[in-house]
N, CA, C and O atoms as a Maestro MAE file, in Angstrom:
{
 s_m_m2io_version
 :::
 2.0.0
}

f_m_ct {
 s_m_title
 :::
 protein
 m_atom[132] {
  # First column is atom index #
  i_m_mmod_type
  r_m_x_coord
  r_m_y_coord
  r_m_z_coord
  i_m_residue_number
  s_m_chain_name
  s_m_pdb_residue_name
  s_m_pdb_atom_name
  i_m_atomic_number
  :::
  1 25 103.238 117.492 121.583 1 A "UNK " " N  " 7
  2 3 103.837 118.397 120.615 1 A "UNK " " CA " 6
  3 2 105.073 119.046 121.247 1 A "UNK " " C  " 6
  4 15 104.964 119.319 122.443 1 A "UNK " " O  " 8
  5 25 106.248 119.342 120.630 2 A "UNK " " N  " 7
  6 3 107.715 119.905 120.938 2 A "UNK " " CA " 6
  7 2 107.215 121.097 120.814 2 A "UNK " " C  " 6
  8 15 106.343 121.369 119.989 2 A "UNK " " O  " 8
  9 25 107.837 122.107 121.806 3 A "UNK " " N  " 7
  10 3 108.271 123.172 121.291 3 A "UNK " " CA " 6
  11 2 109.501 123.779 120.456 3 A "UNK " " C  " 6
  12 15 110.423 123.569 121.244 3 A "UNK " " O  " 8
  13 25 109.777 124.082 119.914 4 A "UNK " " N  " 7
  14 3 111.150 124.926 119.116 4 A "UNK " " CA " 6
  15 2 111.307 125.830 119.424 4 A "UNK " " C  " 6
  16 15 110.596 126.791 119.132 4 A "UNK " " O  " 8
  17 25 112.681 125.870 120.402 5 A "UNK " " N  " 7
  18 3 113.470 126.967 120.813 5 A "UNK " " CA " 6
  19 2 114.482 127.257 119.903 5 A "UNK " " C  " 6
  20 15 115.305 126.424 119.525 5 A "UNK " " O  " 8
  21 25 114.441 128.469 119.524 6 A "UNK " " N  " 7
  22 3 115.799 129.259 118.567 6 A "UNK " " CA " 6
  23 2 116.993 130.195 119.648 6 A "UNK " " C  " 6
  24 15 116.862 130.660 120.780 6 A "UNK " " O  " 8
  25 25 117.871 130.186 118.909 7 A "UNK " " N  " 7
  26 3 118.806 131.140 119.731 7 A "UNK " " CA " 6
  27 2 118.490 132.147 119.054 7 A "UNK " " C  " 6
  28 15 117.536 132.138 118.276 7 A "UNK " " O  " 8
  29 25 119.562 133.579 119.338 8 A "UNK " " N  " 7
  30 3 119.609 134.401 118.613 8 A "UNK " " CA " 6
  31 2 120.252 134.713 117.968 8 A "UNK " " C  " 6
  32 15 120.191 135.762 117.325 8 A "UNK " " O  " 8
  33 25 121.332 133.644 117.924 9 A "UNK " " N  " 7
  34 3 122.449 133.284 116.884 9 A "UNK " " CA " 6
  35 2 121.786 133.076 115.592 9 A "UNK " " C  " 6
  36 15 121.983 133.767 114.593 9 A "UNK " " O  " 8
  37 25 120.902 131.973 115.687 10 A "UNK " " N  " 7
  38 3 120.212 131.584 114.924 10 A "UNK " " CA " 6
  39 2 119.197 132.768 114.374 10 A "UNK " " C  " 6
  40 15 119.384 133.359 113.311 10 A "UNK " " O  " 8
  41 25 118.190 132.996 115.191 11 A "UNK " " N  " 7
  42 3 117.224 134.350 114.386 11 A "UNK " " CA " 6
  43 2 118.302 135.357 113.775 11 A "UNK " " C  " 6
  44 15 118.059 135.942 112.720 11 A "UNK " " O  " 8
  45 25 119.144 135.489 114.261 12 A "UNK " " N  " 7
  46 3 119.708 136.711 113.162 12 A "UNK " " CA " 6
  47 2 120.841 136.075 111.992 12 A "UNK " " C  " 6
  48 15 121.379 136.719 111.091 12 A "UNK " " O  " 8
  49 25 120.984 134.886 112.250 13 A "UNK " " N  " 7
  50 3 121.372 134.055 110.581 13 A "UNK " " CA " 6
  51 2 120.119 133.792 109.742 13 A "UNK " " C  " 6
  52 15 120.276 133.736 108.523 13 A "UNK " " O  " 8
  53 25 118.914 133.628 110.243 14 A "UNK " " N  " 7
  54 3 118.327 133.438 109.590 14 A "UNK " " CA " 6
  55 2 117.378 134.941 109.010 14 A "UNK " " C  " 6
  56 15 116.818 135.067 107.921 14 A "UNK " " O  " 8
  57 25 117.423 135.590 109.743 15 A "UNK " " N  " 7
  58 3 116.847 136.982 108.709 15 A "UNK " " CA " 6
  59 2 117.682 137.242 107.741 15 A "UNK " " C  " 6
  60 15 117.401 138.100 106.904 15 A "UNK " " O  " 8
  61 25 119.047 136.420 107.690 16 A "UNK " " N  " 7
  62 3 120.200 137.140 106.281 16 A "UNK " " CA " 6
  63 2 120.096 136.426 105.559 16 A "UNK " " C  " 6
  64 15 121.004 136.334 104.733 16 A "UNK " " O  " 8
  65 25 118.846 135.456 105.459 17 A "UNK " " N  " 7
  66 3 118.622 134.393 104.861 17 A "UNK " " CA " 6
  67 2 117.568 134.581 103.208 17 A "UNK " " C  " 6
  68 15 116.399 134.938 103.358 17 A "UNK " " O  " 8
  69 25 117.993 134.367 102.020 18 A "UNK " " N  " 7
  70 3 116.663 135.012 101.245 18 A "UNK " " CA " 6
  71 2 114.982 134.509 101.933 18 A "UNK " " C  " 6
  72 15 114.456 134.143 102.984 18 A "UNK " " O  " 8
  73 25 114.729 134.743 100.795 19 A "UNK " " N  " 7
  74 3 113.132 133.993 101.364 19 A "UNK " " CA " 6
  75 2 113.002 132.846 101.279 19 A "UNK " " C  " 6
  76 15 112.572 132.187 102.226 19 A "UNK " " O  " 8
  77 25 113.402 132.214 99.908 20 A "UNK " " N  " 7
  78 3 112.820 130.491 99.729 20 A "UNK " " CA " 6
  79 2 113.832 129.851 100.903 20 A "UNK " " C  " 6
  80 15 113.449 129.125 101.820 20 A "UNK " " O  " 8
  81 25 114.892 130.186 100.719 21 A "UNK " " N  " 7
  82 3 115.543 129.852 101.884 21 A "UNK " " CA " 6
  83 2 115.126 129.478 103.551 21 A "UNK " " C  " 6
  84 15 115.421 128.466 104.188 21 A "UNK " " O  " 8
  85 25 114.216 130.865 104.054 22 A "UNK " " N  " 7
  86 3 113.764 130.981 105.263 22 A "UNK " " CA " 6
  87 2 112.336 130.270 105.153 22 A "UNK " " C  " 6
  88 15 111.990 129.577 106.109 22 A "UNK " " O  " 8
  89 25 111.610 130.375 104.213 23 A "UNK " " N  " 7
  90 3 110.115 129.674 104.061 23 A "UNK " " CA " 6
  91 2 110.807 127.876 104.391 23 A "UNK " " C  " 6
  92 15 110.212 127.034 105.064 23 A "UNK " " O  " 8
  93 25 111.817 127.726 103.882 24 A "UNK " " N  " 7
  94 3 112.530 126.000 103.850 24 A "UNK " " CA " 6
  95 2 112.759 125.059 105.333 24 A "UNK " " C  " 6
  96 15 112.457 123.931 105.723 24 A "UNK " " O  " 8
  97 25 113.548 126.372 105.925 25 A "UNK " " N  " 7
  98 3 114.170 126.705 107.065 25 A "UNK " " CA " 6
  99 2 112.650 126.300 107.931 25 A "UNK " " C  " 6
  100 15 112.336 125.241 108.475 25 A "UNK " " O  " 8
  101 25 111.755 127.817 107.783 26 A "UNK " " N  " 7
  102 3 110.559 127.585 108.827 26 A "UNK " " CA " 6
  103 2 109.736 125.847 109.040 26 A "UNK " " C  " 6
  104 15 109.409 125.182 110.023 26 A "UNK " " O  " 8
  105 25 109.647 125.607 107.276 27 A "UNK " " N  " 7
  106 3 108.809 124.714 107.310 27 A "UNK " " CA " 6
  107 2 109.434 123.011 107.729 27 A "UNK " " C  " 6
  108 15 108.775 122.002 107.983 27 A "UNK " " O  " 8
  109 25 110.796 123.181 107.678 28 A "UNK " " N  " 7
  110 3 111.341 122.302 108.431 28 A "UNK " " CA " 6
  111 2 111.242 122.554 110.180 28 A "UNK " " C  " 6
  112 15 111.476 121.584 110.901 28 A "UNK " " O  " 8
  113 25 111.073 123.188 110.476 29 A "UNK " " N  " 7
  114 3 111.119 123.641 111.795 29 A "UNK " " CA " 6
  115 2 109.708 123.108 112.228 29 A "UNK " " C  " 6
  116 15 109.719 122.464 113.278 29 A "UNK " " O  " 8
  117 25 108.561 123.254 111.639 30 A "UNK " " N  " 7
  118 3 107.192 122.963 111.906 30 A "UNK " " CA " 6
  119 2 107.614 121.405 111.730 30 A "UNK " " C  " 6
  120 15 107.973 120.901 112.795 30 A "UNK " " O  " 8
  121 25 107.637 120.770 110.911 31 A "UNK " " N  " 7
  122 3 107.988 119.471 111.354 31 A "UNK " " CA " 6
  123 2 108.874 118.911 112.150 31 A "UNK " " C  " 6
  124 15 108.948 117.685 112.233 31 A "UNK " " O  " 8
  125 25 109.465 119.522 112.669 32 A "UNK " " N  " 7
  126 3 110.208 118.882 114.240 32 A "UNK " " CA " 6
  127 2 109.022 119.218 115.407 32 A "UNK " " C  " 6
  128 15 108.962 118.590 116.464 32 A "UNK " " O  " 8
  129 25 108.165 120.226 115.072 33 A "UNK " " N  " 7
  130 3 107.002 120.210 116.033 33 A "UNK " " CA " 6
  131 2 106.311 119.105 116.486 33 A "UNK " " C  " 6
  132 15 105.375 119.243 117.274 33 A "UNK " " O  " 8
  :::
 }
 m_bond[131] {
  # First column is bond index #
  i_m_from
  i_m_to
  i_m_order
  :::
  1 1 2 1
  2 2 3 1
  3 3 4 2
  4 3 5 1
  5 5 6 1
  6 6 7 1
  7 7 8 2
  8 7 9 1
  9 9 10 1
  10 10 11 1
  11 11 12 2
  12 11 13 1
  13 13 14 1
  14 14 15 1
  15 15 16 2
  16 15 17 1
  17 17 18 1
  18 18 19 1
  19 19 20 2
  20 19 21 1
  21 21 22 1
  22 22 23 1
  23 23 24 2
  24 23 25 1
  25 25 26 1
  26 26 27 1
  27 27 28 2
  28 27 29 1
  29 29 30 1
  30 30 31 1
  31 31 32 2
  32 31 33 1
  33 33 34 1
  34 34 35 1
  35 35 36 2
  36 35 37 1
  37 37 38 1
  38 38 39 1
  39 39 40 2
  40 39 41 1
  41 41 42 1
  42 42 43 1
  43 43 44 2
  44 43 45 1
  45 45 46 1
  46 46 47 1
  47 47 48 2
  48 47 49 1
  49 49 50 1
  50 50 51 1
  51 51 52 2
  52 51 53 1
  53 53 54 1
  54 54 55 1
  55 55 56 2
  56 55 57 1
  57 57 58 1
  58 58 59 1
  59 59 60 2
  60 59 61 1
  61 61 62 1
  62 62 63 1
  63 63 64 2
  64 63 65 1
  65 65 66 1
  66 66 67 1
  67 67 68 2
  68 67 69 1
  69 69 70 1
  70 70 71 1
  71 71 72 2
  72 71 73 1
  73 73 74 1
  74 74 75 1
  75 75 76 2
  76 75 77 1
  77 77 78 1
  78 78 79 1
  79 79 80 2
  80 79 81 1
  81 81 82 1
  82 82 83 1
  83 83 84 2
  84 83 85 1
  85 85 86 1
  86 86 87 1
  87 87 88 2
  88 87 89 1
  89 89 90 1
  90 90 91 1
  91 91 92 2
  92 91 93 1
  93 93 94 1
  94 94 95 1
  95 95 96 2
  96 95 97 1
  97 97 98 1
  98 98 99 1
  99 99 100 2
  100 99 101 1
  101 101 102 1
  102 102 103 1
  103 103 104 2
  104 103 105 1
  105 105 106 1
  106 106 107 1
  107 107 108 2
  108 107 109 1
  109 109 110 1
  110 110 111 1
  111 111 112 2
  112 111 113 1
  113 113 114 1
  114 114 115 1
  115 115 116 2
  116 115 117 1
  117 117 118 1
  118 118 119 1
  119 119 120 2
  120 119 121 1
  121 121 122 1
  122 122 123 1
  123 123 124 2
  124 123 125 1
  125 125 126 1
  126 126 127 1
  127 127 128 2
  128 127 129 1
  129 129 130 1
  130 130 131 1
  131 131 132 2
  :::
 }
}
């Protein structure tokens, strides 16, 4: 299993993110896991 490293570039584009947006975002992220 990968881990997923974020920057903090990234975490703070993505909190300005709506929700369906960030739920999209996360759940793509679990599949690169």
């Amino acid at each position: 299993m990968w881990t997923v490293i974020t920057t903090d570039l990234f975490n703070e584009w993505l909190e300005q993110q709506d929700e369906i947006t960030q739920e999209k975002v996360l759940a793509a992220l679990v599949v690169l896991q």
